[in-house]
PAZAPA-4460 file (N, C-alpha, C; in steps of 0.05 Angstrom, whole numbers, plus 32768, in hexadecimal, padded with zeros to 4 digits):
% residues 148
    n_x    n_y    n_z   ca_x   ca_y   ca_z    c_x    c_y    c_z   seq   type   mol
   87CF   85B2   896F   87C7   85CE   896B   87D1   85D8   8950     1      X     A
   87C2   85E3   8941   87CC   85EC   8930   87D9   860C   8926     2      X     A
   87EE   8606   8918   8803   8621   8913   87F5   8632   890E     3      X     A
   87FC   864C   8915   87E4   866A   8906   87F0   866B   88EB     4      X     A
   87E4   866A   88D4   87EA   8670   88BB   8802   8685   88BC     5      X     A
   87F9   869A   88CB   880F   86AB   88C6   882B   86A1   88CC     6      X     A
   882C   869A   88E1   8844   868D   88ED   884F   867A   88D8     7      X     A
   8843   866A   88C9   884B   8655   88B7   8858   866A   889A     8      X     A
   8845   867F   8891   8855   8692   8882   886E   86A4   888B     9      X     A
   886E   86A8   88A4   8885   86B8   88AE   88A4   86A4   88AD    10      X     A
   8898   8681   88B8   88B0   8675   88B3   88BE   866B   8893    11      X     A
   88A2   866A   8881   88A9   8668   8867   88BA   8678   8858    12      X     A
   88B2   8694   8862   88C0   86B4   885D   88E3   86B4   8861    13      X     A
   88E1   86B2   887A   88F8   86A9   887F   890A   868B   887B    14      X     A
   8908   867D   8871   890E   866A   8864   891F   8673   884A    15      X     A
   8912   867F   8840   891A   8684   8825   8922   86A2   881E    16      X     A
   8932   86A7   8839   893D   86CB   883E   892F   86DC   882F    17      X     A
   890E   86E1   883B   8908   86EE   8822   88FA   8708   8842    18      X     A
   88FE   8720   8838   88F4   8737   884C   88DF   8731   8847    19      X     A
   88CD   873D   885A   88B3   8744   885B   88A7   8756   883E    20      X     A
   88BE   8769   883D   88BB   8775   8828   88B6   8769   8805    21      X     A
   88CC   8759   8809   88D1   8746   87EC   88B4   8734   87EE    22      X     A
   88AF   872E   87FD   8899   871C   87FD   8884   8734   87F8    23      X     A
   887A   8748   8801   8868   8757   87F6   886E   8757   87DE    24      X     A
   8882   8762   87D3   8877   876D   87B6   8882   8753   87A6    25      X     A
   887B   8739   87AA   887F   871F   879A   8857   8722   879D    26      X     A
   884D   8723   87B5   882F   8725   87B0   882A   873C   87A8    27      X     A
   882D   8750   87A3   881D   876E   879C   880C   8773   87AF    28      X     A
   881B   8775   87CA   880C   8777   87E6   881F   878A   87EC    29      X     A
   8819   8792   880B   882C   87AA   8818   8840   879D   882D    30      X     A
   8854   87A2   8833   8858   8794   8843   8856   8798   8860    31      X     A
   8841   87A9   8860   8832   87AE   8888   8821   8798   8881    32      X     A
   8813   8793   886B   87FE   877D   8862   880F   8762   886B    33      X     A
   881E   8757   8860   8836   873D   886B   883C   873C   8889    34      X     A
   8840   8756   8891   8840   8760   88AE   8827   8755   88BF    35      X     A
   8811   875D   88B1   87FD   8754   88C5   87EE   873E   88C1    36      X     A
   87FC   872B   88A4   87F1   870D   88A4   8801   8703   88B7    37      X     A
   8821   8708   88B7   882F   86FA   88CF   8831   86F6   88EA    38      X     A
   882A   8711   88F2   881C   870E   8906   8800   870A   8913    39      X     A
   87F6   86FF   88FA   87D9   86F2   8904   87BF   870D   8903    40      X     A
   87D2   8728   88FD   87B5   873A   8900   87A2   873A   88EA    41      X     A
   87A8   8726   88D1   8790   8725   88B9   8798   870E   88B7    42      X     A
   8787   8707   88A2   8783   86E7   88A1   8788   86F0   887E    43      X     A
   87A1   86DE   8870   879A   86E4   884D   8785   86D4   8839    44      X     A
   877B   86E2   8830   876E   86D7   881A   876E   86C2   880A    45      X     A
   8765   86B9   8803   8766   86A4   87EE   8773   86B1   87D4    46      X     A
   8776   86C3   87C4   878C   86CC   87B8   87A5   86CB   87C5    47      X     A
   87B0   86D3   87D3   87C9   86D6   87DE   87D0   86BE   87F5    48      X     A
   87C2   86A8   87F5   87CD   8686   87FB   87D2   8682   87E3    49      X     A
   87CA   8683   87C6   87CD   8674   87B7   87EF   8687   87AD    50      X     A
   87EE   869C   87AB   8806   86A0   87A3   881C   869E   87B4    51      X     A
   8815   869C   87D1   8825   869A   87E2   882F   867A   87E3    52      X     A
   8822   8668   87D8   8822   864B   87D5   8836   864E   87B8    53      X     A
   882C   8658   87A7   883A   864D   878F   885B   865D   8795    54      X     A
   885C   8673   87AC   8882   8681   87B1   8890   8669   87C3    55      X     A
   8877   8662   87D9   888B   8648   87E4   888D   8635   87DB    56      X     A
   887F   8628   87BA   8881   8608   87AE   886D   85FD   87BC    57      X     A
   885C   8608   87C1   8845   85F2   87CB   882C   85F9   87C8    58      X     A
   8815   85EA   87C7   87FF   85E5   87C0   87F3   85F8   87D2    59      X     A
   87D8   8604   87CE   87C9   8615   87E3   87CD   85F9   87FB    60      X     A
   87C0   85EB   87F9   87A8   85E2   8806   87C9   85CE   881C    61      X     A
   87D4   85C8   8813   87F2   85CA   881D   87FF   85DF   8833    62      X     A
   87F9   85F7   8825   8804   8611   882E   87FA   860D   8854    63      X     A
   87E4   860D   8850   87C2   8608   886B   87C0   85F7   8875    64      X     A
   87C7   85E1   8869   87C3   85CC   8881   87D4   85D1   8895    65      X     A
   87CB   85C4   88AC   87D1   85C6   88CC   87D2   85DD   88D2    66      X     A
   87C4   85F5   88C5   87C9   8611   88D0   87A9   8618   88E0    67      X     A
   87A4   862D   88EA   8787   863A   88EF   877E   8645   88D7    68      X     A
   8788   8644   88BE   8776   8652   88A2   8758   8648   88A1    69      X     A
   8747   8654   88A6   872E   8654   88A4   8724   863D   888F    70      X     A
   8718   861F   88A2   8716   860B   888B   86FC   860F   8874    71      X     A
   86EA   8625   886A   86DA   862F   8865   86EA   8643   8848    72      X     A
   8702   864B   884C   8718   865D   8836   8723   864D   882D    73      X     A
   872A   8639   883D   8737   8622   882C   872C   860F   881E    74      X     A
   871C   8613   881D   8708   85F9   880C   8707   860C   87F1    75      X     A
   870A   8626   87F0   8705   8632   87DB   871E   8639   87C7    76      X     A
   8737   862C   87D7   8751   8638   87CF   8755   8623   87B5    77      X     A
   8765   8629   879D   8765   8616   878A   877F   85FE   8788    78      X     A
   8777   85F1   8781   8785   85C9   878A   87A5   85CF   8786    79      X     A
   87B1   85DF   8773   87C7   85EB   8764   87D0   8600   8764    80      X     A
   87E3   8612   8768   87EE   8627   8761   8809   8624   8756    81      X     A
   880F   863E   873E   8823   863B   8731   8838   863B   8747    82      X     A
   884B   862C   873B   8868   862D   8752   8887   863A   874B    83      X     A
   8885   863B   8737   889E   8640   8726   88A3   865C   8711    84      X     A
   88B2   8662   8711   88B1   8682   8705   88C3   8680   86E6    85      X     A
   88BF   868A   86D5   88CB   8695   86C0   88EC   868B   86BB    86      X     A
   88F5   8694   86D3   8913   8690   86D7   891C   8676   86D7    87      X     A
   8908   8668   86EB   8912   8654   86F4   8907   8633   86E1    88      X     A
   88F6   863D   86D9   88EC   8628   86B0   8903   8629   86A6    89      X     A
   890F   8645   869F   891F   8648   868F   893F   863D   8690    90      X     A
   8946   8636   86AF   8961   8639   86BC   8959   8614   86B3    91      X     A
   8944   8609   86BB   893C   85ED   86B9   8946   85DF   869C    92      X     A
   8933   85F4   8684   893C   85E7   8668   8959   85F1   8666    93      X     A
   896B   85FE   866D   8986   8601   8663   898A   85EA   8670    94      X     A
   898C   85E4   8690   8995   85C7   8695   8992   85AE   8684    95      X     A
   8981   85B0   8680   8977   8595   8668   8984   859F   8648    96      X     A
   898C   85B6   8644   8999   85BA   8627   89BE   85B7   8631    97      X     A
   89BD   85BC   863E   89D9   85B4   864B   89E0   8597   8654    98      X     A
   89CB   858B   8665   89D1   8570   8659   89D1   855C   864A    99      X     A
   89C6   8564   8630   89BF   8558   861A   89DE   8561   860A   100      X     A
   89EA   8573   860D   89F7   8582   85F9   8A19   856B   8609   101      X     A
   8A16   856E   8622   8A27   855B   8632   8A28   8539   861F   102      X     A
   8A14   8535   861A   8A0C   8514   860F   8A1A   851A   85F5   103      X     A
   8A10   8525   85E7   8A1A   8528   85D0   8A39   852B   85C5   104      X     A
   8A4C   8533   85E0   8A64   853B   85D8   8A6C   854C   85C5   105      X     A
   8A84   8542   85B9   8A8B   8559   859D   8A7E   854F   8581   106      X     A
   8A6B   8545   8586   8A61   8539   856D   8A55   8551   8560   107      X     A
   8A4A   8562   8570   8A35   8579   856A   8A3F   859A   8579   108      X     A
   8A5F   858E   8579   8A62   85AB   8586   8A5B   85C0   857A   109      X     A
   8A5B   85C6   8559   8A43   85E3   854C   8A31   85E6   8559   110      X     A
   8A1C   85D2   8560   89FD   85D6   8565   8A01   85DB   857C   111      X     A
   8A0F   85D7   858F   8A14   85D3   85AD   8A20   85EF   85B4   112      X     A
   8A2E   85FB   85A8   8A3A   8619   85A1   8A26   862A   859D   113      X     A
   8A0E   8623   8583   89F8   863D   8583   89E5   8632   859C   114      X     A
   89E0   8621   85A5   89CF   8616   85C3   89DC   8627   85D3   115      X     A
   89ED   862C   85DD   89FA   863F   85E8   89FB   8657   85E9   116      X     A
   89FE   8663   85CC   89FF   8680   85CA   89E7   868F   85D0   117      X     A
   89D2   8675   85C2   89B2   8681   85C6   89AF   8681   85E7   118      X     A
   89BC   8676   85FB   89B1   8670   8615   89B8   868A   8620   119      X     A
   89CB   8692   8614   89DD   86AA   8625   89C7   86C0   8622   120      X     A
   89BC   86C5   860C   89AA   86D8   8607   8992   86D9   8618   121      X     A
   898D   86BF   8612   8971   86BC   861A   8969   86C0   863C   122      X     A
   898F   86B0   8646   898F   86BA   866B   8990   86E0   866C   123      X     A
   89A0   86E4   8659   89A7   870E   8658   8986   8714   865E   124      X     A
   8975   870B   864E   895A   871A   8644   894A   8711   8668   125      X     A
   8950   8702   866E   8943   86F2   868B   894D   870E   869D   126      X     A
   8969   870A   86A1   8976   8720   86B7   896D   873D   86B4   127      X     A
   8963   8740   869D   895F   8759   8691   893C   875C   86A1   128      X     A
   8928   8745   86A2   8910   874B   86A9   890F   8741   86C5   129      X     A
   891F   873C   86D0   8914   8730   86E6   892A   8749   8703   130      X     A
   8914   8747   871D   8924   875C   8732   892B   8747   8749   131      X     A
   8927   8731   874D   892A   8723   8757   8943   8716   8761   132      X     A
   8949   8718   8775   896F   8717   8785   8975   86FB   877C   133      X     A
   8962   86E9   8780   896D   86CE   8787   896A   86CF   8761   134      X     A
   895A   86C9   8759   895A   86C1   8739   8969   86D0   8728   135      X     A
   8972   86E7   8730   898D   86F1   8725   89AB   86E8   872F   136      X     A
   89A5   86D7   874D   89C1   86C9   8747   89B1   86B1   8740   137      X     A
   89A0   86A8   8735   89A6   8686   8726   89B1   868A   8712   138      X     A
   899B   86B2   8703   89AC   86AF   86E4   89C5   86B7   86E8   139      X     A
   89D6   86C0   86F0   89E7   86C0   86F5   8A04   86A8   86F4   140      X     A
   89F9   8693   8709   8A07   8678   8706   8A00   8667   86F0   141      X     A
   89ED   8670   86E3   89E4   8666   86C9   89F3   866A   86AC   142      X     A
   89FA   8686   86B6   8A13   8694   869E   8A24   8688   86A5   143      X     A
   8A2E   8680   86C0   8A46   867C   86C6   8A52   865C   86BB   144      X     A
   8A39   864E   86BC   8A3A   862E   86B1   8A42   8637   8692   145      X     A
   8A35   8647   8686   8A35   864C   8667   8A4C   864D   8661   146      X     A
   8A5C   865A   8672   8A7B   8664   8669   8A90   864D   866E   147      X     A
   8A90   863E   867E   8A9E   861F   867E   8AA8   860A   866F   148      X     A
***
């Protein structure tokens, strides 16, 4: 038998402590709208699988399988959705400038010093645009690596 879509979004939701609310306005939906995909009283769109696919890391067509999503919406849903946000590119290349700067030792501690100073900024300018609980504590532990 397969899961009601909504039900599969309501456990995704909760997975990743996110209100009903926070999940509306991540889609630019309402959240009586989230309300009544979860409980099965609307069925979402093919807009709002795909962004609802790219908040949980997964593919539309991923998102639907084994659910009742109408196999007729899903044939129209696209192969990909973005998965990854602003924050979290960014939290990625400091890891990789941090461990490169690790390899290098004190051979390059100047360059490894302005790699640094520029990161601090560049995480300030992130915390500064983003409202987001959880990606303000990554930048957060992100400053906190910087200072070590």
């Amino acid at each position: 038998m397969n899961e009601p879509i909504g039900q599969r979004i309501a456990r995704l939701r909760s997975e990743l402590g996110w209100t009903q609310q926070e999940l509306a306005e991540r889609l630019a939906i309402s959240r009586v709208a989230v309300s009544h995909i979860e409980l099965g009283l609307s069925m979402p769109g093919e807009r709002t699988i795909t962004l609802l696919a790219g908040l949980f890391k997964r593919e539309p067509l991923q998102l639907v399988a084994g659910t009742d999503y109408p196999p007729a919406r899903a044939e129209r849903l696209p192969f990909v959705a973005c998965r990854y946000t602003e924050v979290e590119l960014q939290l990625a290349l400091l890891a990789r400038d941090q461990e490169w700067i690790v390899q290098l030792g004190s051979v390059a501690a100047a360059r490894a010093a302005v790699i640094l100073d520029e990161w601090r900024i560049r995480l300030e300018r992130l915390a500064q645009e983003t409202l987001d609980r959880r990606e303000l504590a990554l930048i957060a532990a992100a400053r906190r690596s910087l200072d070590r």
